[in-house]
C-alpha positions, 0 to 999 in steps of 0.5 A, spaced: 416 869 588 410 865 585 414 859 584 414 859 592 406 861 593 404 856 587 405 851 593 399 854 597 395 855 592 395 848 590 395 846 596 389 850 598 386 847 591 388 839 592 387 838 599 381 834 599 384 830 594 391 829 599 394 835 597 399 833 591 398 839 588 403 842 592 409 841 587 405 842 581 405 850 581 413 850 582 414 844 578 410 848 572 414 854 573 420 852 574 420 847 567 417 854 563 422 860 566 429 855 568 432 857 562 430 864 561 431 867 568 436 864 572 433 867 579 427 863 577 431 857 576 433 857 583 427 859 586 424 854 582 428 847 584 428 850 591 421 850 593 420 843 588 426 840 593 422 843 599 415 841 598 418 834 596 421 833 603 415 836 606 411 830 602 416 825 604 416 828 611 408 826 611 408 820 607 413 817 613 408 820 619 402 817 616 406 809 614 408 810 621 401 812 623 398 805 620 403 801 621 401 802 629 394 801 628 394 808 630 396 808 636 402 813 633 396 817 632 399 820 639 405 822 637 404 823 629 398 828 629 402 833 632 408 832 628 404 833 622 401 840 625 408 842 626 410 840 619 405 843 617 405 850 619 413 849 619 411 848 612 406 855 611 411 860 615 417 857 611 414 858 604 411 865 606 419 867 608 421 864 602 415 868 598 418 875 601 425 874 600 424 872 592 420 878 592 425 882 594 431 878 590 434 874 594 435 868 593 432 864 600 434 857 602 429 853 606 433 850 612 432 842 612 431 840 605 433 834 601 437 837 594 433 832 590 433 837 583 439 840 583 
């Protein structure tokens, strides 16, 4: 669970500074507990997998953004509230199902840690 709302936190934390503390909560995590606890293994490599994707998925938006000079600002500022509620609701899921013990898998994320 806190592998999962670590990401918030250091979001919440990093986000003047362009939010990259979104990986570093799970990151620590799940580099301290893989080997102890197997759940946390999971856990661990599933919310850093997602939140890179997401990262990936904002970096995309805002290149496309400049590389129009703005004027995909239109269309790139919406995706990137949606992306980023997406991102919000689907780490709050994923919070409530590792509390209860079950292993949660975000849907479209890229398995980059595996």
């Amino acid at each position: 669970m806190f592998a999962h709302l670590s990401s918030i936190l250091g979001g919440l934390l990093t986000s003047a500074f362009g939010g990259w503390g979104v990986f570093l909560g799970p990151l620590v995590i799940w580099l301290v507990k893989k080997e102890e606890i197997p759940f946390v293994d999971d856990q661990g490599k599933e919310a850093l997998n997602f939140n890179i994707t997401v990262a990936i998925a904002c970096v995309s938006l805002l290149i496309l953004t400049f590389a129009t000079l703005g004027i995909g600002a239109l269309l790139t500022i919406p995706l990137m509230i949606i992306v980023c509620i997406g991102w919000l609701v689907l780490t709050i899921m994923a919070s409530i199902k590792a509390n209860e013990g079950v292993r949660y898998r975000y849907p479209f994320t890229l398995r980059l840690i595996k």
